[in-house]
RODO-2510 file (C-alpha; in nm, 4 decimals, decimal comma):
residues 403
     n   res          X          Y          Z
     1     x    24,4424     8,0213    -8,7997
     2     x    24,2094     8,0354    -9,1293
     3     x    23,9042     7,8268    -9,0886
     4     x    23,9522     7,6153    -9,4322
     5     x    23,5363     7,5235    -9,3640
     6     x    23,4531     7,9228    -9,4369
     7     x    23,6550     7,9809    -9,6966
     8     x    23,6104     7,6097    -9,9179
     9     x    23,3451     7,7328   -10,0547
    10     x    23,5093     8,0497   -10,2105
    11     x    23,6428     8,0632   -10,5488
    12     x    23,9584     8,2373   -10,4240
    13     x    24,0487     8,3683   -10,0776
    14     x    23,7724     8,6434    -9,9632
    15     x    23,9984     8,9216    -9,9164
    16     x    24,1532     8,8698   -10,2519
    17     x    23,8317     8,8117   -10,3851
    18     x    23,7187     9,1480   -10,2196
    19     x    23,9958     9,3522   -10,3340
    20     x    23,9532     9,1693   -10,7020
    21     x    23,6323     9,3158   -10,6753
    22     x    23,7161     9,6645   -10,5617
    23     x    23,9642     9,7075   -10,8217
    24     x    23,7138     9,6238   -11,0888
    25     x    23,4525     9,8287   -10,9633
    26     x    23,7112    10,1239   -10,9735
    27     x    23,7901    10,0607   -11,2985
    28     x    23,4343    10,0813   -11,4092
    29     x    23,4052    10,4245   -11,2654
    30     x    23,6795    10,5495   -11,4559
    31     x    23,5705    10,4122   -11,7708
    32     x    23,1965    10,5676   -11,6960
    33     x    23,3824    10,9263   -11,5837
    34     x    23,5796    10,9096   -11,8850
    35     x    23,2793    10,8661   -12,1372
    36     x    23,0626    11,1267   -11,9899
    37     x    23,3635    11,3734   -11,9633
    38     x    23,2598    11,5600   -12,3421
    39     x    22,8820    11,6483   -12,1672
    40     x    23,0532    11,9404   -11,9590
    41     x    23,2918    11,9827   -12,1953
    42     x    23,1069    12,0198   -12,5593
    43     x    23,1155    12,3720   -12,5888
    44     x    23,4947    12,4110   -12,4963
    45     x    23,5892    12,0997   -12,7100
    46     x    23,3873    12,2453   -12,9604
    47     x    23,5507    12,5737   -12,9596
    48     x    23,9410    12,4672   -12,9010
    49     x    23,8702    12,2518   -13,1851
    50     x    23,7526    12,4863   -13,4641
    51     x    23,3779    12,2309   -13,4755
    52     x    23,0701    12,2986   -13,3557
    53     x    22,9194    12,1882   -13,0788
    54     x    22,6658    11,9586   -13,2611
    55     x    23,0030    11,7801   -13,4350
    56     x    23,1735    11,7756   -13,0917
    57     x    22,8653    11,5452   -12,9403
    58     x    22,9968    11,2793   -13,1625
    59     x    23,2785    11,2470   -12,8879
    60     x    23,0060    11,1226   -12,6890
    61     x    22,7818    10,9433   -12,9300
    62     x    23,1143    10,7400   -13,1268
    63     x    23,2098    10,5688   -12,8476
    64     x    22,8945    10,4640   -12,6948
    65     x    22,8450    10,2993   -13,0480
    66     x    23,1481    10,2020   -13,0527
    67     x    23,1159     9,9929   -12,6997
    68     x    22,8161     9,8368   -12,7793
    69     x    22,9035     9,6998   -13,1282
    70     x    23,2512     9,5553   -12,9296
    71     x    23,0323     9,4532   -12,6474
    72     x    22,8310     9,2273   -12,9119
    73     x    23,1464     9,1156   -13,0626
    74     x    23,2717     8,9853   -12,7452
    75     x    22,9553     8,7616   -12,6594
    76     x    22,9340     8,6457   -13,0112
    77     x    23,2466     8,5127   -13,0127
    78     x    23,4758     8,2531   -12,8287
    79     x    23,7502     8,4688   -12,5855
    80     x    23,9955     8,2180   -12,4347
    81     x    24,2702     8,4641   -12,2886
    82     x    24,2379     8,4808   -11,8400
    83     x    24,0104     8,7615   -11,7625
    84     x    24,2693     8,8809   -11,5703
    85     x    24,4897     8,9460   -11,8679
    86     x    24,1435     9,0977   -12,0277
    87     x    24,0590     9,3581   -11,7758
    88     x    24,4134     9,4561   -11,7363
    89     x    24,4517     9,5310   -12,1136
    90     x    24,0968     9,6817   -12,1359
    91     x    24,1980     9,9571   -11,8696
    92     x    24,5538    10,0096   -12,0284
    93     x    24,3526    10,0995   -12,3588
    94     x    24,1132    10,3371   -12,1195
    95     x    24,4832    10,5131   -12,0075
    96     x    24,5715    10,5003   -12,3822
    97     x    24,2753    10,6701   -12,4283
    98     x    24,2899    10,9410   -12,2262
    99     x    24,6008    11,0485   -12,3169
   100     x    24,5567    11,0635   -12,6044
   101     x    24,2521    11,3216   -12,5974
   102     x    24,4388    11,5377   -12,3322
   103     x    24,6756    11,5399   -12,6128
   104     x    24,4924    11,5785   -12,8994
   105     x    24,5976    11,8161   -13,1808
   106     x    24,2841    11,7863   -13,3726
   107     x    23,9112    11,7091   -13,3752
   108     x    23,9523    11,3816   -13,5924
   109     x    24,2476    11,2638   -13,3407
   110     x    24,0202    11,3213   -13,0642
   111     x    23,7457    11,1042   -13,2395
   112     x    24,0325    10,8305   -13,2931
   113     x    24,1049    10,8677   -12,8826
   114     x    23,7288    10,8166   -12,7964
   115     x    23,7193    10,5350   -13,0317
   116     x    23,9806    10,3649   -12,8302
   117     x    23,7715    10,4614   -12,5193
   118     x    23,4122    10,2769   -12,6819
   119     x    23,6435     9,9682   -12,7679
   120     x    23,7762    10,0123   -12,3811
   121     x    23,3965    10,0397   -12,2401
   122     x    23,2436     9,7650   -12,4351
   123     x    23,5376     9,4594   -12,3847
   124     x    23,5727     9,5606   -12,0070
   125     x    23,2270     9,5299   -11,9334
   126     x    23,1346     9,2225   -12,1513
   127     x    23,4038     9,0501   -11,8989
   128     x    23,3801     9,2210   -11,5835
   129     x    22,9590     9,2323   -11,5649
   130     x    22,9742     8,8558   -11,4739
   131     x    23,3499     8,7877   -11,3109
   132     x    23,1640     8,8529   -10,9515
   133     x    23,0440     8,4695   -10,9863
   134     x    23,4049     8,3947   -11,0340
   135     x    23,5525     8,6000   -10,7345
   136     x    23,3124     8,5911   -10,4711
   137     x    23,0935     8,3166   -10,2628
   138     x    22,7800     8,2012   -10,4494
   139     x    22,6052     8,3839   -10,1209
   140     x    22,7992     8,6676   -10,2055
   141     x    22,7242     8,7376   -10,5585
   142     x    22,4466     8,9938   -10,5294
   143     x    22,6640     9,2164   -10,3585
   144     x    22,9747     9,1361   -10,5513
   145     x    22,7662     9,2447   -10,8524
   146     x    22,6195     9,5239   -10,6723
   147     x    23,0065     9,6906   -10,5861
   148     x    23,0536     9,6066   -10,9776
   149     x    22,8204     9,8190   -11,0637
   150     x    22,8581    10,0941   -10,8339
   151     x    23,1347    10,2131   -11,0328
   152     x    22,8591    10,2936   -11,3016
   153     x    22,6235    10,4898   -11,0114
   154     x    22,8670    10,7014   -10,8236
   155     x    23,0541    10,7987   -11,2213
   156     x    22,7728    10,8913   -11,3396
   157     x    22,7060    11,0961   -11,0847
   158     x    23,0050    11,2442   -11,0254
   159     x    23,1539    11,2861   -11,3506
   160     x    22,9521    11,6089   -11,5362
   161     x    22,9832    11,7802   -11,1892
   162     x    23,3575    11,6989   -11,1201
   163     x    23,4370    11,8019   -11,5156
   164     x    23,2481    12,1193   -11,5339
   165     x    23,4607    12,2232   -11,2136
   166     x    23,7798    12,1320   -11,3773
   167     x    23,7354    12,2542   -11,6795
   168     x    23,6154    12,6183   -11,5070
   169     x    23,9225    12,6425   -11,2856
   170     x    24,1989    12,4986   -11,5842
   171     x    24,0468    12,3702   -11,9155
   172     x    23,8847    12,0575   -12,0961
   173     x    24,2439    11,9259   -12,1464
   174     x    24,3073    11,8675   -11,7974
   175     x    24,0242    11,6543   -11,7519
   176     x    24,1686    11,4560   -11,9783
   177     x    24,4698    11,4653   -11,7424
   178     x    24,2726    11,3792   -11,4382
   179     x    24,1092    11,0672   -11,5925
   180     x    24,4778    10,9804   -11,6914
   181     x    24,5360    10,9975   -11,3069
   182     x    24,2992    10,7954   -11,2676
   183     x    24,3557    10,5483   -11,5123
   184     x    24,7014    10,4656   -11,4062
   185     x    24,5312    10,4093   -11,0597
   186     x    24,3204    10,1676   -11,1651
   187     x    24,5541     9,9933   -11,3998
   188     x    24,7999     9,9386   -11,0843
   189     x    24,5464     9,8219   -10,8873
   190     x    24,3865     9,5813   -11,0595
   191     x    24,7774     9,4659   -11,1443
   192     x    24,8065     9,3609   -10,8236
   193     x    24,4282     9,2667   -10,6701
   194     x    24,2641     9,0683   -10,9369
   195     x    24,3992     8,7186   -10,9573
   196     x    24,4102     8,4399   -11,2496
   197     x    24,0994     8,3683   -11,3898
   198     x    24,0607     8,1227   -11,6939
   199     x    23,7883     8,1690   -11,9875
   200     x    23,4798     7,9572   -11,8772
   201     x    23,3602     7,9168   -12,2083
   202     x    23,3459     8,2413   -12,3063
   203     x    23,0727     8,3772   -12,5657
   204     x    22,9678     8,1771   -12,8812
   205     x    22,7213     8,2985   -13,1481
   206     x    22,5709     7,9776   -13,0646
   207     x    22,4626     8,1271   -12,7104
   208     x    22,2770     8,3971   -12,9054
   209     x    22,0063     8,2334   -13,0340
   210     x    21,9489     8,0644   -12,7080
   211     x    21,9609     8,3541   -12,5149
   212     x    21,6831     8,5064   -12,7522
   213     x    21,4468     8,2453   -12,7113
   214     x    21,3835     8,3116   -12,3739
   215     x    21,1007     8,5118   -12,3604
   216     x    21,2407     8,6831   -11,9839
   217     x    21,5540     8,7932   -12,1636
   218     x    21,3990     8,9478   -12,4729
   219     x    21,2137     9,1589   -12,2135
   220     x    21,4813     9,2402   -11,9850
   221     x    21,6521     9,4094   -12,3099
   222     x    21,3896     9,5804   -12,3923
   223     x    21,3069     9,7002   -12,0526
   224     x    21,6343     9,7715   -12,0209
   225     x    21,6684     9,9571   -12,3754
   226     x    21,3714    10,1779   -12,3016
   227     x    21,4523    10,2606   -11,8752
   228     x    21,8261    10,3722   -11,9516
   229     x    21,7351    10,5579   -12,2703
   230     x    21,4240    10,7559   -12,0345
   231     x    21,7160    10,8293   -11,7947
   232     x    21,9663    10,9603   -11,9368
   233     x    21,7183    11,1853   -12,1977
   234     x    21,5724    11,3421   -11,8635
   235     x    21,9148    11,3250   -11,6233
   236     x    22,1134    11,4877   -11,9092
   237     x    21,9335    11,7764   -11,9060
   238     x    21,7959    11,8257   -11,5356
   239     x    22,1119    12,0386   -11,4173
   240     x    21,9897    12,3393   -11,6647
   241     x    21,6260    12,2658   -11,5741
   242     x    21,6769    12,3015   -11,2441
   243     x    21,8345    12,6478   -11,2861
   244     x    21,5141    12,7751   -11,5394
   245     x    21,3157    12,6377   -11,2141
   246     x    21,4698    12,9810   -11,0659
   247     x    21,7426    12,7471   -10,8137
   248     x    22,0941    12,9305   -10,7665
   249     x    22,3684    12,7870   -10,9853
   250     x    22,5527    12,7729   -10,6470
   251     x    22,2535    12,5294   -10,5075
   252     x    22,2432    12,3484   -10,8091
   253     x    22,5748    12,1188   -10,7511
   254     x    22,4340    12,0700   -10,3915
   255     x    22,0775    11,8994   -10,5436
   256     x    22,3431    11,7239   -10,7905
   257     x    22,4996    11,5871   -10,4869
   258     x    22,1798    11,4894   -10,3578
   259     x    22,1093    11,2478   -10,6333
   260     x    22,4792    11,1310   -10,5920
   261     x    22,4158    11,0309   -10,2576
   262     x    22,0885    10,8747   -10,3281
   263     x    22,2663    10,6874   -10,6139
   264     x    22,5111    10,5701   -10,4220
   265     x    22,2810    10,3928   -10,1229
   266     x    22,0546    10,2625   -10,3890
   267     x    22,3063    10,0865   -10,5512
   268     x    22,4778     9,9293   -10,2006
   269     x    22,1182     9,9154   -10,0021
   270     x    21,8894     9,7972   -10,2421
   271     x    22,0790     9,6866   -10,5187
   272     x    22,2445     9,3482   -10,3638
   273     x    21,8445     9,2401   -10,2627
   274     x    21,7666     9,1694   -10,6550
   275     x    21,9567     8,8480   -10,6163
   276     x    21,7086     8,7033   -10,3969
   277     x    21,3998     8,9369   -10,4629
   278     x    21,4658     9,0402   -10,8026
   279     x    21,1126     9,1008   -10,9385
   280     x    20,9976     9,3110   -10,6926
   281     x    21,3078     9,5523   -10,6475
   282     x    21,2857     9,5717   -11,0121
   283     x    20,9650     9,6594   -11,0204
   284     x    20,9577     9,8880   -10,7219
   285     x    21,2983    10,0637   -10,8021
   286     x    21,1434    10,1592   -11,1442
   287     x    20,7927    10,2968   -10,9628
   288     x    20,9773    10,5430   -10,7641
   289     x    21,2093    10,6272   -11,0598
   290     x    20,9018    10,7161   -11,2469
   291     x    20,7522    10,8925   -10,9575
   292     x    21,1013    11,1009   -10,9069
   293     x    21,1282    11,2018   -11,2847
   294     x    20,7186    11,3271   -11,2676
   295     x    20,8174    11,5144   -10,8935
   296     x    21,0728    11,6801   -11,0786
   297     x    20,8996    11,8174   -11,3099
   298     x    20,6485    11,9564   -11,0599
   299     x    20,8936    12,1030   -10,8005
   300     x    20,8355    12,4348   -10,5998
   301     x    21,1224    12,6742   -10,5313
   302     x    21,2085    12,4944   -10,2692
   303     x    21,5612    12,3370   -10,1883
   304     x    21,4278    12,1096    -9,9103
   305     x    21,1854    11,9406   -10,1451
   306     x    21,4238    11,9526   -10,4460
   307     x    21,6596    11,7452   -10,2006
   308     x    21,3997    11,4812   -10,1481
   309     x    21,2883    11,4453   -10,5247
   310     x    21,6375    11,4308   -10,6325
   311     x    21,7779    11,2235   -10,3752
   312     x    21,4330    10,9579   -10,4260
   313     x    21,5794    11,0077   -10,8419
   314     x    21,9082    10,8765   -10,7250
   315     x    21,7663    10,5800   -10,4813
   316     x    21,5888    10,4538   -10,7438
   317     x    21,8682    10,4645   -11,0763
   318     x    22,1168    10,3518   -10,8414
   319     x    21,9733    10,0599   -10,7595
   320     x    21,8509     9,9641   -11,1489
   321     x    22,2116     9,8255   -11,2668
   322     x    22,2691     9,5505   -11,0237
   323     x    21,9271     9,4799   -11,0472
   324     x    21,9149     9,4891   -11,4096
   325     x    22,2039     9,2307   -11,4237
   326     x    22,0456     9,0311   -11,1009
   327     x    21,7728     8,9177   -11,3144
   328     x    21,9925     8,9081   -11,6219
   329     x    22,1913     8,6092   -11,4121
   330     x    21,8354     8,4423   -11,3043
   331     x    21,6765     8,4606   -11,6774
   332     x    21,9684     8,3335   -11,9210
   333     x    22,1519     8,1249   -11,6861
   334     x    22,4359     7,9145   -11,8368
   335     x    22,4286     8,2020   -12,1352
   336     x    22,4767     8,4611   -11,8597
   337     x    22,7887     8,5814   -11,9794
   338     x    22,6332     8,6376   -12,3243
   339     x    22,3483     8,8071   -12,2236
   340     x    22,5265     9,0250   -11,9473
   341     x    22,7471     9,1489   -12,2579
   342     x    22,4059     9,2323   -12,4241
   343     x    22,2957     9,4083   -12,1191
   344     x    22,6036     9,6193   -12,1577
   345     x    22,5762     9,6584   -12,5633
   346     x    22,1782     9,8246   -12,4549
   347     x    22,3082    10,0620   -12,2123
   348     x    22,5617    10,1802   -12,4533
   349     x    22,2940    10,2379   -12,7232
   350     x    22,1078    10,4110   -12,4798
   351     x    22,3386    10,6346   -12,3786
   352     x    22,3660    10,7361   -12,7636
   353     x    22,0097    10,7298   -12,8326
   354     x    21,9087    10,8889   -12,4900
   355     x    22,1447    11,2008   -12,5332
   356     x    22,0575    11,2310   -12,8647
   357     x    21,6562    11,2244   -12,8609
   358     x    21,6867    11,4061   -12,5345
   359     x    21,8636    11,6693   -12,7254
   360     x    21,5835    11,6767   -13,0077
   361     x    21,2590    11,7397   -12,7475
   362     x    21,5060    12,0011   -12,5758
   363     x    21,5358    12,1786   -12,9092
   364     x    21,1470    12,1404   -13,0432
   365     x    20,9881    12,1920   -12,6385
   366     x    21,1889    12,2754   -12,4307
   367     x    21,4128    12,1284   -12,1095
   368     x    21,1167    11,9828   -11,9284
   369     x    21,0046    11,8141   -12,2158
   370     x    21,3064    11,5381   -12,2355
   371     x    21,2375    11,4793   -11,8642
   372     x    20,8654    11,3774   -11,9264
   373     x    20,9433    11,2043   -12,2447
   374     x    21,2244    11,0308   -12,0256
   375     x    20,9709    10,9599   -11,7602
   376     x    20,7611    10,7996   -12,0004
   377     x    21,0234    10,5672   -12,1755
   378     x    21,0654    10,4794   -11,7908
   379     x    20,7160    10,3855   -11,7410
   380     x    20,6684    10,1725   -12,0454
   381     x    21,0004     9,9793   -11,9148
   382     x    20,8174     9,9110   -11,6095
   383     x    20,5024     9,8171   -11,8226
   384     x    20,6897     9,5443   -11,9924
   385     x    20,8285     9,4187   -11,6091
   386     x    20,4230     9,4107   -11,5082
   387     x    20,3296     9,2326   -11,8119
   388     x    20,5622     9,0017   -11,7380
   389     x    20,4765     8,9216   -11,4044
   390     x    20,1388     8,8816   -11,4998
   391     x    20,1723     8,6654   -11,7405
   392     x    20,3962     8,4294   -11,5655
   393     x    20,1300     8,4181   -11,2624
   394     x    19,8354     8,3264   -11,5591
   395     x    20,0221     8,0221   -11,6178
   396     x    19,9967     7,9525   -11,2435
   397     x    20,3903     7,9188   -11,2470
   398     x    20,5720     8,2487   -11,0835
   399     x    20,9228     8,1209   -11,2216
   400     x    21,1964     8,0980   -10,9560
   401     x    21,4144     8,2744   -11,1616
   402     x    21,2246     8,5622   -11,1626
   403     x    21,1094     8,5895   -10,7960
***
């Protein structure tokens, strides 16, 4: 028999809640494999397509814009429908979305697919970022958010690997056809694992200026604007800077996996301790991401220590989203679904800005020159956290909300 006492305090049974959760976190993979797809697959895009490989990065750059205007959109504005009905039509449009660029007969239909993808990304995470509240215990939260979120850690690792191999052994198209897969998985899934949930208020432009004056969640953007932008200018570019540093293209994809690994127990092991710690793991998580990026830069020919460094790189980025959106729960409180959809419109800006200015110091410097400037953005993001800190402990009043 149930024990009614350990489950009262749930919002819906735990293994429904569980699977709820599951299903959304797969779903957030997908969309993150599907919008990093193009990096592995510029030049072949570029040349099936009659562009160039400079106009083919706009299938990565449109619909990271794209996502973060849409993300705005949806915490500006009132959304009534059940989240349920949300995420499920958000993923269909992901499906949509891939088939359509498997399919696509032209360059400018393939820029009308991705757009479909950015509208895809930004409405499924300005819901999904804060439904873990709404599935889960209140106990339960950090690591509800923390599986959430995982779906953006292992994608990102996995999805430049997995689409250079595919597109080796068959062609760009059929990862396109693999996402579809994989789209259709997640669509079913979440079709039958996450349950009714009605709008609790939704966004409002009114929450915006709210969420603004608080001084915590102006600097959690902009922490958050500079530490994903620092990432992805240095991760975007590490695979060919590890083979200039003289490592096997064979060996590479097994440092890759390092980081993939590393990514995947920050996110589970450290990640779910911002709830209750969320300063310091935010803090500490962006040390030793600074100290990775600088370690890679200094590496010896040696796979052993490459493994570490790479592996520390992954520990330490895995764990930043659920943190990230820990202490965006703690700072803007009853506007946290407003500012969790801003959290999502930054990292979509980033990931435009980040591949694009990563792209620049490549050019003018040289591959190890977007990893330092990366590793800098990184550091000034941790600056900000410090400054922070220490100004909250010169009032004499370390907030709770920020412990």
């Amino acid at each position: 028999m149930v024990n009614k006492n350990a489950v009262s305090n749930w919002p819906h049974a735990p293994r429904r809640a569980w699977l709820a959760v599951a299903s959304i976190a797969l779903g957030s993979f997908a969309l993150v494999v599907t919008e990093l797809l193009p990096i592995a697959t510029i030049g072949p895009i570029a040349s099936s397509l009659g562009v160039s490989e400079g106009t083919a990065g706009l299938t990565i750059a449109l619909p990271a814009i794209v996502a973060a205007v849409f993300a705005f959109v949806m915490s500006a504005f009132p959304v009534r429908a059940d989240r349920r009905l949300l995420i499920l039509a958000f993923s269909a449009l992901l499906l949509v979305s891939d088939v359509a660029s498997m399919l696509a007969p032209s360059f400018s239909f393939l820029l009308f697919a991705r757009v479909l993808l950015g509208v895809a990304v930004g409405g499924f995470w300005a819901i999904s970022a804060s439904l873990a509240p709404q599935l889960v215990h209140a106990k339960r939260v950090g690591l509800g958010t923390a599986l959430v979120f995982g779906g953006i850690s292992i994608g990102s690792v996995v999805a430049v690997p997995a689409a250079s191999f595919i597109e080796h052994l068959a062609g760009w198209r059929e990862t396109f056809l693999i996402a579809s897969v994989l789209g259709v998985l997640v669509v079913a899934f979440q079709a039958v694992a996450v349950p009714r949930m009605p709008a609790t208020g939704g966004g409002s432009l009114k929450a915006l200026p709210r969420l603004f004056a608080k001084r915590e969640v102006v600097v959690l953007l902009a922490a958050a604007l500079l530490i994903w932008t620092g990432q992805l200018a240095g991760y975007t570019y590490i695979s060919p800077f590890l083979g200039s540093e003289h490592f096997a293209p064979t060996l590479i994809g097994g440092l890759l996996l390092a980081y993939g690994i590393g990514g995947v127990v920050g996110n589970f092991g450290i990640g779910p301790l911002a709830a209750k710690h969320t300063r310091a793991v935010v803090a500490s998580v962006l040390a030793l991401l600074v100290a990775a990026m600088v370690a890679a830069l200094l590496l010896p020919a040696s796979p052993v220590v490459a493994v570490v460094v790479l592996g520390s790189w992954g520990v330490a980025f895995g764990a930043v989203p659920a943190a990230m959106q820990a202490w965006m729960f703690r700072a803007a409180g009853d506007d946290f679904p407003a500012g969790s959809a801003m959290l999502v419109a930054i990292l979509q800006v980033a990931i435009a800005i980040g591949a694009a200015v990563g792209g620049v110091w490549v050019d003018g410097f040289g591959l190890s020159a977007a990893i330092w400037f990366g590793a800098a953005l990184v550091a000034a993001g941790l600056a900000l956290v410090g400054l922070l800190g220490r100004a909250r402990r010169g009032n004499g009043r370390l907030a709770a909300d920020f412990a």
